[in-house]
NUBADO-887934 format. One record per atom (N, C-alpha, C): residue in three letters; chain; x, y, z; residue number from 1. Coordinates in steps of 0.05 Angstrom, whole numbers, plus 5000, padded with zeros to 4 digits. Layout:
# residues N
   aa  ch     u     v     w    i
  ALA   A     X     Y     Z  NUM
...
# end
This chain:
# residues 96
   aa  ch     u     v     w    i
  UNK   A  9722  8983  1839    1
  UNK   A  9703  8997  1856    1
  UNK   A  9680  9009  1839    1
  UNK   A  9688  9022  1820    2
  UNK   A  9665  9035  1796    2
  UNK   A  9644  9010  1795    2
  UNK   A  9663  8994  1786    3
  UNK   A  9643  8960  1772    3
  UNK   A  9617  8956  1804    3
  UNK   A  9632  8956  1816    4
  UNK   A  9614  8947  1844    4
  UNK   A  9592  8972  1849    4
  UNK   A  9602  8996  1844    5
  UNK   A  9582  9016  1848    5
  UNK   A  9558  9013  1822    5
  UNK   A  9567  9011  1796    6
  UNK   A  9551  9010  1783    6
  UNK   A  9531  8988  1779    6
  UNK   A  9548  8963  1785    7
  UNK   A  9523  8940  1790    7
  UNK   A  9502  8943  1822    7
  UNK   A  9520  8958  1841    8
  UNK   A  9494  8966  1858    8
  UNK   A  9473  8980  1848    8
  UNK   A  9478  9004  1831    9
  UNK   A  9453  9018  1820    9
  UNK   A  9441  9005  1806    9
  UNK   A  9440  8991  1793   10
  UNK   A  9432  8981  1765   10
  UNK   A  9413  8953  1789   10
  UNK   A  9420  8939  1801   11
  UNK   A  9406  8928  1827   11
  UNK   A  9382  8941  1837   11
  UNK   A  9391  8969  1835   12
  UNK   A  9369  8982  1864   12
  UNK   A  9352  9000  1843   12
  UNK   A  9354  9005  1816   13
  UNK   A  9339  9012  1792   13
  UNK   A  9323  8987  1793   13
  UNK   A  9328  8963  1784   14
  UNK   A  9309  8936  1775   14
  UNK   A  9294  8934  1800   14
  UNK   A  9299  8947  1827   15
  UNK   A  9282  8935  1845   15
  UNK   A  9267  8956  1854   15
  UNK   A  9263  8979  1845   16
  UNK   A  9246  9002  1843   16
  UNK   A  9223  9002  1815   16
  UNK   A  9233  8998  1791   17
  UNK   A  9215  8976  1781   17
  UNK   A  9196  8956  1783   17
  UNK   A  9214  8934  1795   18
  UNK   A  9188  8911  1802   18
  UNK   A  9166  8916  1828   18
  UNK   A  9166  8944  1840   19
  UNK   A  9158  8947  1866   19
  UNK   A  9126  8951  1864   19
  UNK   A  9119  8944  1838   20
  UNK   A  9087  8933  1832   20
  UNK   A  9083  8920  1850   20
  UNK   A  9051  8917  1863   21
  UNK   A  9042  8890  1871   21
  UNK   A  9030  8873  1850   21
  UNK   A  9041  8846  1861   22
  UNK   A  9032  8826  1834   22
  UNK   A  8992  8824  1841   22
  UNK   A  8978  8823  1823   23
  UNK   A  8957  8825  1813   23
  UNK   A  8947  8793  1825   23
  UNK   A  8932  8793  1852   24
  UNK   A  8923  8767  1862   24
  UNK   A  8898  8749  1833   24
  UNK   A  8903  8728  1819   25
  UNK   A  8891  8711  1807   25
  UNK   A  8860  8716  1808   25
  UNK   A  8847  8723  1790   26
  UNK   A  8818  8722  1793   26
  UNK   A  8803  8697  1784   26
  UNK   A  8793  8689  1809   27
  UNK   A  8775  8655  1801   27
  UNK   A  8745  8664  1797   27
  UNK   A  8741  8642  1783   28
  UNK   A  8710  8647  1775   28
  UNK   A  8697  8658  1788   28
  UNK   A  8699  8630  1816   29
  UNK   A  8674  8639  1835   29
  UNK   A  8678  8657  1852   29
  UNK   A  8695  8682  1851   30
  UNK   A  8690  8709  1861   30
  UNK   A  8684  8732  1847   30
  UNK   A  8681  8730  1821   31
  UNK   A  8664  8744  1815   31
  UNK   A  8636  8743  1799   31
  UNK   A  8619  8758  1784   32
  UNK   A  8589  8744  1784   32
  UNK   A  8597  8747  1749   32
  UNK   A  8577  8724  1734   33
  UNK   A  8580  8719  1710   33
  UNK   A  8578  8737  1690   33
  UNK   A  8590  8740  1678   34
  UNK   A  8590  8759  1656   34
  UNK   A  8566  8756  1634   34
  UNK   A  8542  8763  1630   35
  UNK   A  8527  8761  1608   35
  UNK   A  8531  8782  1600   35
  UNK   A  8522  8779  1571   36
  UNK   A  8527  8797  1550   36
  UNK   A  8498  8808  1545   36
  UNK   A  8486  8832  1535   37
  UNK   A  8461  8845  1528   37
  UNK   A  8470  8841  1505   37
  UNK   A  8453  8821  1490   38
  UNK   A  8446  8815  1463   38
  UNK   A  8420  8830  1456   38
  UNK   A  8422  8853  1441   39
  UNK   A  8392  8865  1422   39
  UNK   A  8390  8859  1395   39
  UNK   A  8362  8844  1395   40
  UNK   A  8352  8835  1376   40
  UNK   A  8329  8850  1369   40
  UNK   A  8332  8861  1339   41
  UNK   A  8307  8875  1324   41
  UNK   A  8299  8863  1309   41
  UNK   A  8306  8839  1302   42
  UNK   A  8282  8819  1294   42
  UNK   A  8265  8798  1302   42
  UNK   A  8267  8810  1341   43
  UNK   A  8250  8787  1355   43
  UNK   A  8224  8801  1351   43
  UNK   A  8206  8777  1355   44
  UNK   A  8177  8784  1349   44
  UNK   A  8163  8794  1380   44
  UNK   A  8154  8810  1388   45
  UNK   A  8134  8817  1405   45
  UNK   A  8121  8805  1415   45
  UNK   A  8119  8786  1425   46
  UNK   A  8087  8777  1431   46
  UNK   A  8065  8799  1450   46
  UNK   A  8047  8798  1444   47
  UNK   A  8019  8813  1452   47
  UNK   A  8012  8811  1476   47
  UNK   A  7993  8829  1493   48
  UNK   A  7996  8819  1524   48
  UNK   A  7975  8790  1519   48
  UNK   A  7952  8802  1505   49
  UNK   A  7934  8775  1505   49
  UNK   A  7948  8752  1494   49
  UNK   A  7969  8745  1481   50
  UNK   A  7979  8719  1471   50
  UNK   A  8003  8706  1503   50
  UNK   A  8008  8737  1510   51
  UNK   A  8027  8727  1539   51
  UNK   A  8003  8711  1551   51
  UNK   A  7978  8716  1570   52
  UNK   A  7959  8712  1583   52
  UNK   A  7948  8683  1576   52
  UNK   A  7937  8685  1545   53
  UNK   A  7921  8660  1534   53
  UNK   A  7956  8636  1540   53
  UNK   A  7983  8643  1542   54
  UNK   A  7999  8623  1540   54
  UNK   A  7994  8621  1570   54
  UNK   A  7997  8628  1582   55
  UNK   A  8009  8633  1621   55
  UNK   A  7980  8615  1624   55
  UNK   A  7958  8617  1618   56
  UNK   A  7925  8601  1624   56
  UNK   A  7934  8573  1618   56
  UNK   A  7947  8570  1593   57
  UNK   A  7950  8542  1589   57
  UNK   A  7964  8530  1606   57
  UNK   A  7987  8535  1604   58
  UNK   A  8013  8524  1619   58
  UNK   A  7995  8516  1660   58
  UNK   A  7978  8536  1667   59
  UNK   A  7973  8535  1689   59
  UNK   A  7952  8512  1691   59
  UNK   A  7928  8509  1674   60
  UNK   A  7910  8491  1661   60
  UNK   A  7928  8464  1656   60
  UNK   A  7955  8459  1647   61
  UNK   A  7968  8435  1651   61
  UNK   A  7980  8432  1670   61
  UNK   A  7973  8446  1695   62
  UNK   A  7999  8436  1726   62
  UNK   A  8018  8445  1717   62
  UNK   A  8027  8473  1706   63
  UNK   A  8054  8479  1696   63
  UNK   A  8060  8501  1708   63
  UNK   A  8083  8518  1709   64
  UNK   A  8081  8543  1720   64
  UNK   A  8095  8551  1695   64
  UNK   A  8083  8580  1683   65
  UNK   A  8099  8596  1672   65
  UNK   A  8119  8611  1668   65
  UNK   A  8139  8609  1648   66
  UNK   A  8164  8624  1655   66
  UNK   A  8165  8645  1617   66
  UNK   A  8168  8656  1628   67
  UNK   A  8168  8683  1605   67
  UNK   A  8200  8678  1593   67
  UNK   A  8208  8685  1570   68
  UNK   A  8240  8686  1561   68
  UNK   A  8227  8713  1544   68
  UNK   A  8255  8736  1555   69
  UNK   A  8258  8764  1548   69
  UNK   A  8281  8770  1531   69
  UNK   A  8273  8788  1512   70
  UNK   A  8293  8805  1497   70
  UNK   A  8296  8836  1504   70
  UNK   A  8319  8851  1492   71
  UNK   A  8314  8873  1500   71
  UNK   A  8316  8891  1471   71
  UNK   A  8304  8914  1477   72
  UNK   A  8295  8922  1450   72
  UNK   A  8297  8946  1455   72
  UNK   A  8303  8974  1432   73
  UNK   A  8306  9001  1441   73
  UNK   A  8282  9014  1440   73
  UNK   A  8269  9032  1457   74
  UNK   A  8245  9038  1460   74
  UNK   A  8243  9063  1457   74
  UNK   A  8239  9082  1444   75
  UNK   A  8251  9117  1449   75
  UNK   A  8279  9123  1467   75
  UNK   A  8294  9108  1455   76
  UNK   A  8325  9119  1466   76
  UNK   A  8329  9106  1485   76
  UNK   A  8311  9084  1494   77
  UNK   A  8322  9062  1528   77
  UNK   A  8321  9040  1522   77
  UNK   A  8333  9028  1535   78
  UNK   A  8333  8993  1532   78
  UNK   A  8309  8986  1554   78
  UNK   A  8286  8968  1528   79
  UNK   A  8267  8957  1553   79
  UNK   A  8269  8927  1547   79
  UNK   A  8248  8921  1567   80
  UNK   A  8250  8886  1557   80
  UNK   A  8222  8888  1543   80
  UNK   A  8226  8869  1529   81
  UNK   A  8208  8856  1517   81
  UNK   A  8193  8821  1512   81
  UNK   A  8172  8823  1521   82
  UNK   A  8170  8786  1513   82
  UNK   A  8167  8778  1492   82
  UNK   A  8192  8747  1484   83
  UNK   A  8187  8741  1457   83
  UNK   A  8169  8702  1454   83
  UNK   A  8179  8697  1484   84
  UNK   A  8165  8670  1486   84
  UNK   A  8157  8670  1510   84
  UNK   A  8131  8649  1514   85
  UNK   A  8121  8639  1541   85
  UNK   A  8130  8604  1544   85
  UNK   A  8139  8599  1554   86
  UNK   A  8146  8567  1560   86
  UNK   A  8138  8552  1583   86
  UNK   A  8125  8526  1582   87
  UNK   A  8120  8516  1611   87
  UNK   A  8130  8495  1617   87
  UNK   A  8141  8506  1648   88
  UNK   A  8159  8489  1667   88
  UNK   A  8145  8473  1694   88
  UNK   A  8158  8449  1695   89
  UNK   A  8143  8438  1716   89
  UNK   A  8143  8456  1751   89
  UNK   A  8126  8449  1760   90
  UNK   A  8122  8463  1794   90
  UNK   A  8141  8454  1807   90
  UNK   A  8152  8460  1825   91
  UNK   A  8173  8447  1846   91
  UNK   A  8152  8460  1880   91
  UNK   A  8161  8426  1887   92
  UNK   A  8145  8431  1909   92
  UNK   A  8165  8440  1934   92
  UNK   A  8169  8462  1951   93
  UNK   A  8175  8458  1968   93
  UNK   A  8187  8454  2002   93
  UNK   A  8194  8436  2010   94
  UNK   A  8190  8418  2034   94
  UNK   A  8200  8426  2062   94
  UNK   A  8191  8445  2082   95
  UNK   A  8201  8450  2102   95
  UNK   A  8196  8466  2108   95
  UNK   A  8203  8487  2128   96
  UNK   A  8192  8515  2131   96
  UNK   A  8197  8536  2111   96
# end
């Protein structure tokens, strides 16, 4: 009788234990991508007039302009900063 009493407790201990809920699987596509803030103090600045004279060209070749940003510490904040201008083709588009 002891034996039977004590393997009931020792039962109803392990199942007060596992009375976690198990942790539903996290898939990619429910949550949003993790990027990382990479700061770089040896990206170069570019100038507003070198942003402008690039954004003229790119537009002057049927291009549209797309800026690529860094972030950089500014008096104690994180700002952005531009380090390149790059040109990408137009997408046209079709419908309402």
């Amino acid at each position: 009788m002891k034996k039977i009493l004590l393997f009931v407790l020792v039962v109803s201990i392990n199942s007060f234990a596992d009375d976690e809920q198990p942790i539903a699987p996290i898939r990619s596509y429910n949550r949003p991508p993790v990027v990382p803030v990479v700061v770089d103090p040896q990206a170069q600045q570019l100038s507003r007039n070198e942003v402008i004279l690039a954004t003229q060209e790119c537009e002057q070749s049927g291009l549209r302009a797309a800026v690529v940003t860094s972030k950089r510490v500014i008096g104690g904040m994180m700002s952005d900063i531009i380090i390149d201008v790059q040109c990408l083709p137009k997408f046209k588009y079709f419908g309402n």
